[in-house]
C-alpha positions in Angstrom: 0.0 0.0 0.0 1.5 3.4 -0.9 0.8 5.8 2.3 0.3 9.5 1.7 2.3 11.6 3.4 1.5 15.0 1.9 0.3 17.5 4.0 1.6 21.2 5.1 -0.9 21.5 8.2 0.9 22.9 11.0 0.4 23.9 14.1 2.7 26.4 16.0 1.8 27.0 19.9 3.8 28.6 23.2 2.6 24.9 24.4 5.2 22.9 23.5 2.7 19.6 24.7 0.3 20.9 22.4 2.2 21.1 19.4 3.8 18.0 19.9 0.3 16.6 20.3 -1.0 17.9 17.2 2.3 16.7 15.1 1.6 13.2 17.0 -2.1 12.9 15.7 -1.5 14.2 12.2 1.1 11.6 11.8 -1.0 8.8 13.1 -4.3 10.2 10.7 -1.9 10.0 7.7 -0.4 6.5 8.4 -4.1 5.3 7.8 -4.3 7.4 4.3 -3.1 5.5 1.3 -2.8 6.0 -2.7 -3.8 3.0 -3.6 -5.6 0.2 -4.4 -8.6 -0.8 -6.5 -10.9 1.4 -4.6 -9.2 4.5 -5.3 -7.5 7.4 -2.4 -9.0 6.4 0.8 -8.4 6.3 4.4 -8.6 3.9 7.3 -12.0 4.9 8.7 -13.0 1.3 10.6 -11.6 -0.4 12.9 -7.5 -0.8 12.7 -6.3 -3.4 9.9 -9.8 -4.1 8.0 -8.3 -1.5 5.5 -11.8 0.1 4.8 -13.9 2.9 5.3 -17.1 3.1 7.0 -20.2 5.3 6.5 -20.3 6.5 9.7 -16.7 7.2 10.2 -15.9 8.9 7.0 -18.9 11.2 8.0 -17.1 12.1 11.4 -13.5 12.1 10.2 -13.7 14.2 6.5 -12.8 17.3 8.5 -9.6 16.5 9.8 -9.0 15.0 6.4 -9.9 18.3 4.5 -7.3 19.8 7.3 -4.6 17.3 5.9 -5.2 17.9 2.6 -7.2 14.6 1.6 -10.0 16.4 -0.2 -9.6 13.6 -2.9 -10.0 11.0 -0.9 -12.9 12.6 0.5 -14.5 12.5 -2.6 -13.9 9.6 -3.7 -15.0 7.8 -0.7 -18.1 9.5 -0.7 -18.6 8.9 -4.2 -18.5 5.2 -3.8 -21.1 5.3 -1.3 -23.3 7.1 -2.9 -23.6 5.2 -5.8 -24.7 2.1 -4.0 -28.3 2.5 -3.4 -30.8 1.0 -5.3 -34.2 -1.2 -5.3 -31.8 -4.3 -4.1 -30.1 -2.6 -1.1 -33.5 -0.9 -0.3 -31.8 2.3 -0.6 -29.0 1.4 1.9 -25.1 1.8 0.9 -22.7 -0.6 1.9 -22.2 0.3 5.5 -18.4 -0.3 4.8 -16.2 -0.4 2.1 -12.6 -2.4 1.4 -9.6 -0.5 -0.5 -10.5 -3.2 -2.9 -13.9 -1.7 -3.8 -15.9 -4.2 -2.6 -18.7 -4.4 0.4 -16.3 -5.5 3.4 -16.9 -9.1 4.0 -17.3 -9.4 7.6 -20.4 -7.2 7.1 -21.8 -8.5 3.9 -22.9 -11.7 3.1 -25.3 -10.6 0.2 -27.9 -7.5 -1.0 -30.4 -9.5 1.7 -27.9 -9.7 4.5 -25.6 -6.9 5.5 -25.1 -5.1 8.5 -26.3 -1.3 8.7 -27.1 1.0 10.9 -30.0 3.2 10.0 -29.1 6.9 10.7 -25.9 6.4 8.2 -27.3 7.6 4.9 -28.4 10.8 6.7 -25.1 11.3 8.6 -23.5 11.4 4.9 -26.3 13.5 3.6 -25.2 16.0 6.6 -21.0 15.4 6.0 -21.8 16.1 1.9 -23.1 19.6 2.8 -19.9 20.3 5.4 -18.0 19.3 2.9 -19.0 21.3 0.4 -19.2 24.3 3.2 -15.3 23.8 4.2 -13.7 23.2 0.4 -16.6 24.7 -1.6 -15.7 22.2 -4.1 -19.2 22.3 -6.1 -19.1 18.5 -7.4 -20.4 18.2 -3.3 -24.0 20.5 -4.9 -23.9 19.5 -8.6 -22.7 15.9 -9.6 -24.8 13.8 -10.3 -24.1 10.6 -7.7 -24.4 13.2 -4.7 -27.6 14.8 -5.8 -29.6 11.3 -6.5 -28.1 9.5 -3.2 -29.6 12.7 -1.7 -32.9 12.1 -3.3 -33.1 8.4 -2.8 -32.1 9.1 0.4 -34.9 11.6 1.5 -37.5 10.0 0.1 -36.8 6.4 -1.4 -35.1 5.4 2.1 -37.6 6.8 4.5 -40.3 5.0 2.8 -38.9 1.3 2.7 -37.6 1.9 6.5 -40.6 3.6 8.0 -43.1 0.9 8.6 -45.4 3.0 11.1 -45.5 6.2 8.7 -44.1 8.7 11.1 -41.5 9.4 8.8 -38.8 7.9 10.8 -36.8 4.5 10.0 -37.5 1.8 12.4 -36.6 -1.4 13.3 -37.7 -4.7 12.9 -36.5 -7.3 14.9 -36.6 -10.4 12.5 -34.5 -8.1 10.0 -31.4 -9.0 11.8 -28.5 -7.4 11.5 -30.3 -5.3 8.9 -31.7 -2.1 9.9 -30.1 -1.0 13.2 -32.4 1.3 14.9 -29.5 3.2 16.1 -25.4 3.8 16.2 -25.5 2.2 19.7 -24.6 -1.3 18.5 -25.0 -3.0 22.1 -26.8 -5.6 22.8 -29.6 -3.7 24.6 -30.2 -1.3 21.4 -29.9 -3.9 19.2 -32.9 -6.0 21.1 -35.1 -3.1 22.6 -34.8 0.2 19.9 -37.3 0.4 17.4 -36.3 3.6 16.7 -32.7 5.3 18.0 -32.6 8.6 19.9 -29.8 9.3 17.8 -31.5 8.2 14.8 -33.8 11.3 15.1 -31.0 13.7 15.7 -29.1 12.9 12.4 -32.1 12.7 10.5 -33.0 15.7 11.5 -29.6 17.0 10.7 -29.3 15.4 7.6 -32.6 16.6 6.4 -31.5 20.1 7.5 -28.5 19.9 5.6 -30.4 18.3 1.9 -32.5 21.5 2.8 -29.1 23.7 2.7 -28.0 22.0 -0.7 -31.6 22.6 -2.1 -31.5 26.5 -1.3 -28.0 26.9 -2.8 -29.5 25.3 -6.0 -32.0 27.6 -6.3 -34.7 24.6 -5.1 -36.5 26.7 -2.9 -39.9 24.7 -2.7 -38.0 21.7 -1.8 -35.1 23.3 1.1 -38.9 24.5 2.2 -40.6 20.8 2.2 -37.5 19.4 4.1 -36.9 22.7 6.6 -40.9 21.2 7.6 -40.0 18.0 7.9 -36.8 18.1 9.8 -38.6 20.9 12.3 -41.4 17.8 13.0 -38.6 15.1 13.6 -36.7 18.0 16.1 -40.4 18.7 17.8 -40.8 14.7 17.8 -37.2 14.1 19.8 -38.1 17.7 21.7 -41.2 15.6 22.9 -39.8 12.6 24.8 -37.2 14.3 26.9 -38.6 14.0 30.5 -38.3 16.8 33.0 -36.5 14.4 35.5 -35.1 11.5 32.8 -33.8 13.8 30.3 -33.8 12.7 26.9 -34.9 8.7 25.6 -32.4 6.2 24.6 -35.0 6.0 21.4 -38.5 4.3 21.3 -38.8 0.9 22.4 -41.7 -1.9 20.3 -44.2 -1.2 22.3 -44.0 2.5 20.7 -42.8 4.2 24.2 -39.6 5.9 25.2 -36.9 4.1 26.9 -35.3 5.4 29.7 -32.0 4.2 31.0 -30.1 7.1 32.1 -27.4 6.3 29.3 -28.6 9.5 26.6 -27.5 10.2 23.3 -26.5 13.9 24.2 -23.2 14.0 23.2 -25.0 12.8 19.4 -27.4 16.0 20.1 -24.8 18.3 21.1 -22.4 16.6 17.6 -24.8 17.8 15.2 -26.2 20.8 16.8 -29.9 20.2 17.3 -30.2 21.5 21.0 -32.3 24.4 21.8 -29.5 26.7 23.5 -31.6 26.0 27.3 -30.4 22.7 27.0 -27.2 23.0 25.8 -24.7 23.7 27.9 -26.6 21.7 30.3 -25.7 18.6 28.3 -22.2 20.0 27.5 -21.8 20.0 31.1 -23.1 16.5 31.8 -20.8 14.9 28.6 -17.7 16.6 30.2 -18.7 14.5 33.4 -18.9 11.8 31.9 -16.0 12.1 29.3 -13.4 10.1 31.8 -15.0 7.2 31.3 -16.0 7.1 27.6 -14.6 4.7 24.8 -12.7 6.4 22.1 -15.5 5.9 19.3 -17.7 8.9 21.9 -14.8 10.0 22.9 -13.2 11.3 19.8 -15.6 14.5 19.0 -15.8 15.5 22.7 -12.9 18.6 22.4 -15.0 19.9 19.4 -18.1 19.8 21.5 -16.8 21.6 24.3 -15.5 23.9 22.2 -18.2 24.7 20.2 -20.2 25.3 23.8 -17.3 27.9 24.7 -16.0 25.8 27.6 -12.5 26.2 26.4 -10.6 24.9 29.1 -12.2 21.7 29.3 -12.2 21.5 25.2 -8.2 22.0 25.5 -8.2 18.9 28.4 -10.3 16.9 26.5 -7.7 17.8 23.2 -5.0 17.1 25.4 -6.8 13.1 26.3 -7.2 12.3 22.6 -3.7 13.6 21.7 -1.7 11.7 24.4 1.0 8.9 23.9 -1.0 7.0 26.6 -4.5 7.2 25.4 -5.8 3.6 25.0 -7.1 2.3 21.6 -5.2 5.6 20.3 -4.6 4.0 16.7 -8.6 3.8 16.1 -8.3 6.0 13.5 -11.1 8.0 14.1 -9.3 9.6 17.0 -6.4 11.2 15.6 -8.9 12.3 12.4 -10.9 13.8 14.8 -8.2 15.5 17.1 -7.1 17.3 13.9 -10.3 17.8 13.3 -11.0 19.7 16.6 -7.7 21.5 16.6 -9.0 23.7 13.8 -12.7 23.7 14.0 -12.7 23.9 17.9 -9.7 25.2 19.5 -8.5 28.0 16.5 -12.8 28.2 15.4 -12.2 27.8 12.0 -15.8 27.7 10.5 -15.9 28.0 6.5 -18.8 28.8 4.2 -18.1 28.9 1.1 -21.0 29.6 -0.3 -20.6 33.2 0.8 -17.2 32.7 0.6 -16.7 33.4 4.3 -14.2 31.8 7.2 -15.1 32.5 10.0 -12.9 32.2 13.3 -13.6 32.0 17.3 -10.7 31.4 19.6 -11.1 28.3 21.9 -8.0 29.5 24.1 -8.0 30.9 27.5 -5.4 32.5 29.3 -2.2 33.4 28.0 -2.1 30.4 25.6 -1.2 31.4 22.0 -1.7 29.6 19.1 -0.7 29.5 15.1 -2.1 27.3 12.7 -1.0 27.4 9.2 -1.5 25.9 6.1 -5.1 25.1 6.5 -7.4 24.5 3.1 -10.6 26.2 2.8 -12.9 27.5 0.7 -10.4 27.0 -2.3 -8.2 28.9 -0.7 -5.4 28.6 1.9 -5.6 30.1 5.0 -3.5 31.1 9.0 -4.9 31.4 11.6 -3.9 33.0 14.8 -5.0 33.6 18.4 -3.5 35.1 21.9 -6.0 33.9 24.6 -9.7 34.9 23.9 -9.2 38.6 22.7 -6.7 38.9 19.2 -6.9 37.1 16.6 -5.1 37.0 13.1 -6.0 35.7 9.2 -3.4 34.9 6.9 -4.5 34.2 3.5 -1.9 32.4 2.5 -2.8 31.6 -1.4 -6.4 31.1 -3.4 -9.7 33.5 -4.1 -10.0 36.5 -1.6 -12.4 35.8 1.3 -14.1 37.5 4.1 -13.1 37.1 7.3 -15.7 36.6 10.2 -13.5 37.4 13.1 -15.3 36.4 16.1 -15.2 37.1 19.4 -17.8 35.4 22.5 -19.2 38.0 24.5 -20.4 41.8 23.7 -17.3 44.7 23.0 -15.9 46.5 20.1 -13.5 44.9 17.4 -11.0 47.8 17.6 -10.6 49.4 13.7 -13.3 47.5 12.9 -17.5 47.7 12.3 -18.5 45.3 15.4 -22.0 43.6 15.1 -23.1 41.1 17.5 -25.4 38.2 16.6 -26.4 35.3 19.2 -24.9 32.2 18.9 -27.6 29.8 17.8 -25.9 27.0 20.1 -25.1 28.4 23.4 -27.6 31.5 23.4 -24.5 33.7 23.8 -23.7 36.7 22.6 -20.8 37.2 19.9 -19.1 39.9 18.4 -17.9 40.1 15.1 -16.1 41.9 12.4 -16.1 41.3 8.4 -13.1 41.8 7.0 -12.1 41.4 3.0 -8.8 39.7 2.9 -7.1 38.6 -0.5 -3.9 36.8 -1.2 -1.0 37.4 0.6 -2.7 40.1 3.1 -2.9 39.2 6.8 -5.1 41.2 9.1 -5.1 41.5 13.1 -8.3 41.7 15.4 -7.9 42.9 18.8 -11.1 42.7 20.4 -12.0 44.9 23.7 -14.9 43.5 25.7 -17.8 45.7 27.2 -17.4 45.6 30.7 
């Protein structure tokens, strides 16, 4: 196998831990990416040695690949899931894929017996939209395997999975392996979900995201139709959380919610679906429980915190996922995901390019300083600095001119700079902000003074 080593990602830090971490997990991501093989560019995204990717951990590791420079293998990976649905599969991909382009055998016997997990063509559905947000490579809108594994995926999909017609997939026991009401692969989810908390949440996600793709394509009845229908599976989850129990595990067979204490928040705090009330609530209740979690919920924890502006626990949490001692540390989905974190959580980075917009938000505290260079977005190539929480700095390093959203959390003036303050649709915070025009080879510097 020919490994790609490729990548000019770097981060620069007056921690020397920290930037020893980040060159540790980038090395470790790459060691899994390879150049070969009947399948195409791909990375390891399963577990270690099956040399294939998986559906739902291509969908949580494309990030940190984009941040290494494996927009290719991005792509292709995607591409060969979404050309798998059909009539035979009933609308499902192959849950995971070998380097030699087949369905992996360990989870596919045949088109009647393969393992999947149902919330996995929605969790794509959902990546194919940040994807096409962070490179603004327009083959994520326009080509034609995308748009019809969007479709099918919306429509075809929901119909031969939802046997109730709620417009959720569900469960059926005698299915086997087939049809997994949920990501939770125990034993207990496997024998008493009909329908997975977490199932809702990345539905919901996905369907908000198909919405997204719809608008930029000037679909505006159908971004519409799917804006409805993901509001009535966010008022359906919204529904079963229990003043004292919290939120379900999912829906049991006997069509009620099923309580065990064990809740999918760190899913609903992953893609964003919380009403800010509850959210740092939940962020607070994941970092409790973070010492104890396996890598697989592990891994996305430091973005999470992040996004939630509870910095110095994202930067602990970094630290866990980034340390020579962390067990299971070659599952690739944790170094993917540390990378992953380093620039969407701790430096903010948060591209649109459909407005051709990066937007930044420190996640440092103190006197920590940090430099991150090299970093692809929006078709462009981009720095990004930050002392503490209050100066920041964009480097556009090569590509089409951008705007810079430099952000700030809390209300004040960005000095030189027209402020506006919005609310931040996750936390309910407030956040100030400056737009700046920057084109190649400028670099521009944000010092932001807080209102006391």
């Amino acid at each position: 196998m020919a490994l790609h080593t490729n990548s000019k990602v770097i981060l620069f830090s007056n921690d020397r831990a920290l930037e020893e971490g980040f060159d540790r997990v980038k090395q470790q991501a790459l060691s899994w990416a390879f150049d070969d093989g009947e399948a195409g560019l791909t990375y390891e995204a399963a577990l270690p040695g099956r040399e294939a990717f998986c559906m739902r951990d291509v969908s949580h590791q494309c990030i940190g690949a984009e941040v290494l420079g494996l927009h290719a293998h991005n792509k292709n990976m995607m591409r060969w899931f979404a050309r798998v649905p059909g009539e035979s599969t009933d609308w499902c991909s192959w849950w995971e894929i070998d380097r030699y382009g087949r369905p992996c055998p360990v989870d596919y016997a045949g088109d009647d017996d393969f393992w999947y997990n149902l919330p996995a063509n929605f969790d794509v559905t959902d990546a194919l939209y940040r994807l096409y947000r962070w490179s603004g490579d327009g083959d994520y809108l326009d080509d034609p395997d995308f748009r019809r594994f969007i479709a099918v995926t919306l429509e075809n999909y929901v119909r031969r999975w939802d046997r109730d017609g709620d417009g959720i997939p569900d469960r059926v026991l005698s299915e086997g392996r087939r049809g997994l009401a949920s990501y939770d692969e125990s034993e207990f989810a496997c024998n008493r979900l009909k329908v997975g908390g977490d199932l809702i949440a990345i539905q919901a996600r996905g369907t908000l995201s198909a919405a997204a793709m719809y608008g930029l394509r000037g679909q505006d009845e159908l971004r519409r139709v799917y804006e409805g229908k993901a509001r009535r599976l966010l008022d359906r989850l919204f529904s079963m959380r229990d003043p004292e129990r919290g939120f379900p595990e999912g829906v049991g067979f006997d069509g009620a919610p099923v309580y065990t204490g064990h809740q999918h928040l760190k899913t609903l705090l992953y893609y964003r679906v919380l009403p800010p009330e509850q959210a740092l609530e939940c962020a607070r209740q994941v970092w409790k429980e973070f010492p104890e979690m396996i890598v697989e919920r592990a891994s996305h924890v430091p973005e999470i915190l992040f996004a939630c502006g509870m910095n110095r626990e994202g930067l602990e949490a970094l630290w866990r996922m980034m340390s020579p001692t962390l067990r299971r540390r070659e599952y690739p989905e944790v170094s993917f995901s540390a990378v992953g974190a380093t620039a969407a959580g701790l430096m903010g980075i948060d591209p649109d390019a459909a407005s051709s917009t990066v937007a930044t938000l420190s996640g440092l505290s103190g006197d920590l300083e940090c430099r991150l260079l090299h970093v692809p977005v929006c078709g462009a190539e981009i720095a990004v600095a930050h002392r503490g929480e209050s100066a920041s700095a964009l480097t556009h390093e090569s590509g089409a001119p951008l705007i810079w959203r430099a952000c700030f959390r809390g209300e004040g003036t960005v000095e030189g700079h027209c402020t506006r303050v919005r609310t931040d649709p996750l936390t309910g915070g407030r956040v100030s902000f400056a737009e700046i025009p920057v084109g190649p080879g400028e670099e521009v510097e944000c010092r932001f003074v807080k209102k006391d």
